[in-house]
C-alpha positions as CSV (number, residue, x, y, z in Angstrom):
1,X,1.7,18.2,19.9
2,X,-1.9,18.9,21.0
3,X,-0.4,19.1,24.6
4,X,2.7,21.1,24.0
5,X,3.8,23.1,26.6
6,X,3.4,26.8,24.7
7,X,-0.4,25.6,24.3
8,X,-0.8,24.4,27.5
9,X,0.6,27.5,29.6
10,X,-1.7,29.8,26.8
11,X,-5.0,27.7,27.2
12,X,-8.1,28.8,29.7
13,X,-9.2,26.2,32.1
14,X,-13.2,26.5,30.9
15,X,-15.9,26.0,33.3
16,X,-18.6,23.9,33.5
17,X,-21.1,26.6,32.1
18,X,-18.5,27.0,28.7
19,X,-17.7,23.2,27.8
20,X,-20.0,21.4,25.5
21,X,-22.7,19.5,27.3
22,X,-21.7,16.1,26.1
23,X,-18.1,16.6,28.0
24,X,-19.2,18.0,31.1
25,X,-18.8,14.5,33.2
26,X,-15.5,14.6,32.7
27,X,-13.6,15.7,35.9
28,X,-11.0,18.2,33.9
29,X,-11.4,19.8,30.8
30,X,-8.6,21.9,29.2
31,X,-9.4,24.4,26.3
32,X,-8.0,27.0,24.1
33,X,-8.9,29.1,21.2
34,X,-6.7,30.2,18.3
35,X,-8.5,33.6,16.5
36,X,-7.1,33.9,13.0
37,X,-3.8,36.2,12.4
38,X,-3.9,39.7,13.0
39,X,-3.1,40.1,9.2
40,X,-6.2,37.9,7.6
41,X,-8.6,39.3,6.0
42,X,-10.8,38.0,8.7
43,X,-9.0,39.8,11.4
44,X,-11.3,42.3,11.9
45,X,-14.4,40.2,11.6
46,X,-16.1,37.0,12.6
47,X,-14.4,33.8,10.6
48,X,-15.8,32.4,7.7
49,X,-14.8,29.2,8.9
50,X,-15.0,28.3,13.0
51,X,-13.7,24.6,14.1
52,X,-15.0,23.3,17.3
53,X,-13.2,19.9,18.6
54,X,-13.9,18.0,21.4
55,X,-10.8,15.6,21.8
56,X,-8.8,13.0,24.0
57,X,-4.8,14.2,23.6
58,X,-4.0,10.5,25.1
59,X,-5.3,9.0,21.7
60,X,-3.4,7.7,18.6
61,X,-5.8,9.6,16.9
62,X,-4.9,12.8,18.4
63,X,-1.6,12.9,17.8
64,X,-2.5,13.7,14.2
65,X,-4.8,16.7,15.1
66,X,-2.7,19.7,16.0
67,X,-0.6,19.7,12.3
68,X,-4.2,19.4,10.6
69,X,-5.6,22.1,12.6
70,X,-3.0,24.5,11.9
71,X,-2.9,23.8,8.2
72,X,-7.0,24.8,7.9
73,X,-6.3,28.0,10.4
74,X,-3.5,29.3,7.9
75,X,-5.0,28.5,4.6
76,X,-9.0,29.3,5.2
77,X,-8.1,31.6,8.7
78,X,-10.5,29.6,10.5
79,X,-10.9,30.1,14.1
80,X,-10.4,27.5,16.1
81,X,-11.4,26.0,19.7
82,X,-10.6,22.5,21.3
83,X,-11.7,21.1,24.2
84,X,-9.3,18.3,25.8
85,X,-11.0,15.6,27.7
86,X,-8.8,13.2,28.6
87,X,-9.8,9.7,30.3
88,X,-9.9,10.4,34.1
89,X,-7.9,6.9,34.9
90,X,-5.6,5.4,32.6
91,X,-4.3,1.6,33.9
92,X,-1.6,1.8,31.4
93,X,1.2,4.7,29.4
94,X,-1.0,5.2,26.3
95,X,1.8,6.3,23.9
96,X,5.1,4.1,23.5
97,X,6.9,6.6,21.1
98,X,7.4,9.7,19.6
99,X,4.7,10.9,16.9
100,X,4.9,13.7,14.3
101,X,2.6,14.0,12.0
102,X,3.9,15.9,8.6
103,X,1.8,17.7,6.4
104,X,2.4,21.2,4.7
105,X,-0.2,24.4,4.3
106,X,2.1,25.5,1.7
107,X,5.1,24.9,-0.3
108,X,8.5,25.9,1.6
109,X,11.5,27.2,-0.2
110,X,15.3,27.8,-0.1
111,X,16.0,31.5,0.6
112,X,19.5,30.9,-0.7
113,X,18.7,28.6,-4.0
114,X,15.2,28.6,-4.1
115,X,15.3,24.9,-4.3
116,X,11.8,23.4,-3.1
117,X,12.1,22.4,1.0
118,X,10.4,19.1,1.4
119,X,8.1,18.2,4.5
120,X,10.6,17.6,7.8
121,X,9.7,16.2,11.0
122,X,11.8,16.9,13.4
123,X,12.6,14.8,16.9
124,X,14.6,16.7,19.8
125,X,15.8,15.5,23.7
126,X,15.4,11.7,22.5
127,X,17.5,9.4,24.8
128,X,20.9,8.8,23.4
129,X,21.9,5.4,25.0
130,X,18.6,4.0,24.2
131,X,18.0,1.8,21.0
132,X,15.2,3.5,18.7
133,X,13.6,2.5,15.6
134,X,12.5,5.2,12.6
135,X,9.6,4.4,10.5
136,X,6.7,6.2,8.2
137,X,3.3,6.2,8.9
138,X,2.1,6.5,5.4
139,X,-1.0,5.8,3.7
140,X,-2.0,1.9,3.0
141,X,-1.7,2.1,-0.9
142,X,2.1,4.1,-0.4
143,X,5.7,1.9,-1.1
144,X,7.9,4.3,0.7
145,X,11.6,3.6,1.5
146,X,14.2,5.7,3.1
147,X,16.6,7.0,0.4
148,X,19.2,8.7,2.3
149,X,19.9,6.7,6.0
150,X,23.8,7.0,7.8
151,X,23.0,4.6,10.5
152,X,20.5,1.6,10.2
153,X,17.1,2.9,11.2
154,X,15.8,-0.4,12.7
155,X,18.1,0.0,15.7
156,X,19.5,3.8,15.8
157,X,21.8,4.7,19.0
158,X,22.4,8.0,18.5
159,X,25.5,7.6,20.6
160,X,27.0,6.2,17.7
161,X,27.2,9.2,15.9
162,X,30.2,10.4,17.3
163,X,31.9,13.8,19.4
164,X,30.0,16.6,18.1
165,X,27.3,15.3,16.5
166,X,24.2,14.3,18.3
167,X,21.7,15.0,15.0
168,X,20.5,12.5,12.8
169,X,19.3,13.0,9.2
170,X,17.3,10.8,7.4
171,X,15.5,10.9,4.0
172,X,12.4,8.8,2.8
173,X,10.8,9.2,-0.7
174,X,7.7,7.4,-2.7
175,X,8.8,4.4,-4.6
176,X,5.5,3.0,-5.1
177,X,1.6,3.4,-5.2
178,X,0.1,-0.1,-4.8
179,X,-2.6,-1.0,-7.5
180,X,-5.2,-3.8,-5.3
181,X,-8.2,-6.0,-6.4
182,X,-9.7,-9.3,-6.5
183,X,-9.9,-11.5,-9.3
184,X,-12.2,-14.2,-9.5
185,X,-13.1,-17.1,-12.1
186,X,-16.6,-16.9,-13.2
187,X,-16.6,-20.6,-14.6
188,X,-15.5,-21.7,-11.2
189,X,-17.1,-18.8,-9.2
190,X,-14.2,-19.3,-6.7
191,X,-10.6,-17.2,-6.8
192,X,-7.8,-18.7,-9.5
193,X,-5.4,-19.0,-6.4
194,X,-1.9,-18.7,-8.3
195,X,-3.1,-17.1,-11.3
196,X,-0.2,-14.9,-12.4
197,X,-1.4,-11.3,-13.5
198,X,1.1,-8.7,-15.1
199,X,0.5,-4.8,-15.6
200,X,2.9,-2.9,-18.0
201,X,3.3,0.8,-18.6
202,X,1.1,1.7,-21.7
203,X,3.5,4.6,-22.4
204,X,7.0,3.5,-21.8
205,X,6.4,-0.7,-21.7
206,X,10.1,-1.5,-20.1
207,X,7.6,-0.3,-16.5
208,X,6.4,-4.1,-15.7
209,X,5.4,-5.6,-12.4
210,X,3.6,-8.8,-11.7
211,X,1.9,-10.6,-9.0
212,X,0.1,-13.9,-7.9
213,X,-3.6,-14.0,-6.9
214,X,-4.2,-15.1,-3.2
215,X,-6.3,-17.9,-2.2
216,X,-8.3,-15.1,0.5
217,X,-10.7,-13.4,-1.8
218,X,-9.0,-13.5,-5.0
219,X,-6.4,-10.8,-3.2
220,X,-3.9,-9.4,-5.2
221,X,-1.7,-6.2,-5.1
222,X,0.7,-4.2,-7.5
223,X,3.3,-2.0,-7.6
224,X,2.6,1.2,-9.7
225,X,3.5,4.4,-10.2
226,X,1.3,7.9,-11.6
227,X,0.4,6.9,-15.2
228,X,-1.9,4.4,-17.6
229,X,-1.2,0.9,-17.1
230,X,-2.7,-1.9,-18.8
231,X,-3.8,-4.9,-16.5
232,X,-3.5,-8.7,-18.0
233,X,-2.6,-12.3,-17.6
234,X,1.2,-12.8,-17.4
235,X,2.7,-13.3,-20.9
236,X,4.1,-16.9,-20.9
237,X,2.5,-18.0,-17.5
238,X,0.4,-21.1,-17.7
239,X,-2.5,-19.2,-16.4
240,X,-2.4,-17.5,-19.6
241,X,-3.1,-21.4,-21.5
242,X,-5.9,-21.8,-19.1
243,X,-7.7,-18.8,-19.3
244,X,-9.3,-15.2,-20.9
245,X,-10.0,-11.8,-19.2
246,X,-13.8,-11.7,-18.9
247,X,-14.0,-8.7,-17.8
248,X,-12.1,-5.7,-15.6
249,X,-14.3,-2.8,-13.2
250,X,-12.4,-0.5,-11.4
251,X,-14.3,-0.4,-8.0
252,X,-15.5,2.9,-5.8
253,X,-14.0,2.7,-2.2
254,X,-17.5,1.4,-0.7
255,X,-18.1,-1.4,-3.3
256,X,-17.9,-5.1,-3.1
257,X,-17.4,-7.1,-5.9
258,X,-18.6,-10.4,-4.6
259,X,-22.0,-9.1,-3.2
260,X,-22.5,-6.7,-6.3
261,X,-22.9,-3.6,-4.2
262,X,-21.1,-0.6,-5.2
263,X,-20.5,1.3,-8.5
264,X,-18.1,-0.9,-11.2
265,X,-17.4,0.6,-14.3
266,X,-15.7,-1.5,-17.2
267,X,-12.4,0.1,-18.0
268,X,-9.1,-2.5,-20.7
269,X,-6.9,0.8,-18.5
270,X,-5.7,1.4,-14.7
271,X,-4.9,5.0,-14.3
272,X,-3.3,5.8,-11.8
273,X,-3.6,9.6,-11.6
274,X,-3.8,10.0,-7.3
275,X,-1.6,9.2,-4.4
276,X,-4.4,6.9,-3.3
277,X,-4.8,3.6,-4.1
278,X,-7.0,2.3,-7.2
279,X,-8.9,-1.0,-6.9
280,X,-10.1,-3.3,-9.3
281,X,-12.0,-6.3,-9.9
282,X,-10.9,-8.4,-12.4
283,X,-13.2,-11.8,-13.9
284,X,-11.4,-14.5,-16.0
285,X,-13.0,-17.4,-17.4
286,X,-11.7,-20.7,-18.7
287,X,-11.0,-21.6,-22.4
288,X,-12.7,-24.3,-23.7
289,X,-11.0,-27.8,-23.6
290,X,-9.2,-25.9,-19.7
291,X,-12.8,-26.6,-17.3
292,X,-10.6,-29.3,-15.5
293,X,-7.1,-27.8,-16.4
294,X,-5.1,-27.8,-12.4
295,X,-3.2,-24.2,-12.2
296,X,-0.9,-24.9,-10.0
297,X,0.2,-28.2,-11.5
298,X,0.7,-29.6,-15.3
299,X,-2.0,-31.9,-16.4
300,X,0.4,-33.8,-18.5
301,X,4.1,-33.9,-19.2
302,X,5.4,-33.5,-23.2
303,X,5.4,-35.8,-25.4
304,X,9.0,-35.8,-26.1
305,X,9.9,-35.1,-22.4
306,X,7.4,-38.5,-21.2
307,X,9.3,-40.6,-23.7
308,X,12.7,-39.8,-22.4
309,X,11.9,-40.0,-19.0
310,X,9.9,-43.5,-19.8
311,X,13.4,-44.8,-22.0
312,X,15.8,-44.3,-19.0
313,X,13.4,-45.4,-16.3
314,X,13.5,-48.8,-18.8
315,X,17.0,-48.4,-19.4
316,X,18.0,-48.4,-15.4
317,X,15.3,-50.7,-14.8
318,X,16.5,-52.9,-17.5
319,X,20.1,-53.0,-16.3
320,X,19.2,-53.7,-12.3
321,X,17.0,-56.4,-14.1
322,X,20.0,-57.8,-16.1
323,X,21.9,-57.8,-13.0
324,X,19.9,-59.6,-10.8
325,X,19.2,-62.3,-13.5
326,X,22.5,-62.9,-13.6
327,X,23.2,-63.5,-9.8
328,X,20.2,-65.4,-10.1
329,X,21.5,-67.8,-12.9
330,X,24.8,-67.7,-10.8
């Protein structure tokens, strides 16, 4: 972590004349620099690439910096130097677990099979009578679900493991990156609240999801995975009686679909060919004779099915009738 002891014990406490001007009220200020490795290219001269970062250790945020800045001083050399400038009071403990942040300057392999080592964070010295809880920090548009887990890793006691073992291993992978947009009905101008959408696999069509559109801006999410996937009313649904695509954008990461701000291109395909998260806006109007069709509710029953339930309403009627006539004429 950003305050680890080796970087601690190695850092320079900087003067007033060295720090940054815009951290100088601050009553302490710890720093350190990191000069690229003795066998870079850059050794022997000034670094194309210098990183200055002014940061507080005590914040969520900051928990995330040291793996980052490592990864950009052994793939680009860069030089680094951070300035720590923590809050001078703190009223409360501002971290309630144990953070590691995972990400890899290069691919790792097996020295023995050559097999490729995935990303590990690693935990040490946890408390072993106390109950802890495992989870991911992933990105918003990832699914990911442990795949490999001994012990249930909502309430872990590592005490449980037994004599002799004191290390637990746990495995996550990918299941899912989530496809998001809004959908709205341009007859109505409002969201179809309910409206069942459905998105298949254009390659291999047994890869089918489905969702329902949300009442809060036409909200609605699906599960995909890399590949072309074609976005549409749910075969059978009775959304599908009521109305016809009008339209499909995929949406840049800054645009709005209801205000009209943003870039929208027209696309009849999601691709999904990132880990992050596509969104699109989807416009359905209503078929003609559907204005005042209800979604959520049949207008009318079946012809056949209103008849039957008409003939035994009469029938039971009938028969309570019968009897009380009979008491009456009694």
């Amino acid at each position: 972590g950003l305050l680890s002891r080796d970087w601690v014990a190695n850092g320079e406490r900087l003067g007033s004349a060295m720090v940054p001007s815009r951290i100088k009220p601050a009553l302490t200020t710890f720093g350190f620099s990191l000069p690229p490795k003795e066998d870079s290219p850059t050794a022997t001269q000034a670094a194309h690439l210098e990183i200055v970062l002014v940061v507080n250790p005590l914040t969520d945020e900051a928990r995330r910096v040291p793996p980052m800045l490592l990864s950009l001083h052994q793939i680009f050399h860069a030089h680094l130097s951070v300035y720590l400038n923590p809050l001078s009071d703190l009223h409360k403990l501002p971290h309630r677990s144990f953070y590691r942040y995972v990400v890899a300057s290069e691919l790792q392999f097996d020295p023995s099979t050559g097999a490729l080592r995935p990303p590990i964070a690693q935990f040490t010295n946890l408390p072993e009578t106390k109950i802890l809880t495992m989870a991911i920090d992933e990105p918003e548009a990832w699914v990911v679900m442990p795949s490999v887990a001994p012990l249930d890793l909502d309430n872990i006691l590592l005490e449980d493991l037994g004599e002799g073992s004191r290390t637990l291993n746990a495995e996550y992978q990918l299941e899912h990156i989530l496809v998001t947009g809004s959908c709205i009905d341009v007859s109505a101008g409002s969201p179809p609240r309910g409206l069942e959408l459905g998105m298949r696999n254009d390659v291999d069509p047994e890869q089918t999801t489905d969702t329902l559109v949300m009442s809060n801006y036409g909200y609605f999410q699906l599960k995909g995975n890399p590949g072309i996937w074609r976005l549409s009313l749910k075969e059978g649904s009775r959304g599908q009686q009521i109305f016809d695509v009008a339209g499909q954008f995929t949406m840049d990461s800054l645009g709005s679909p209801f205000w009209g701000t943003g870039l929208k291109l027209m696309v009849t395909n999601v691709v999904l060919s990132s880990f992050t998260k596509e969104n699109v806006f989807l416009k359905v109007t209503r078929k003609k004779g559907m204005e005042e069709a209800e979604l959520l509710s049949d207008d009318e029953l079946p012809t056949q099915q209103a008849s039957q339930q008409a003939e035994a309403s009469s029938g039971l009627w009938g028969s309570l009738s019968s009897l009380w006539g009979k008491g009456e004429q009694a």
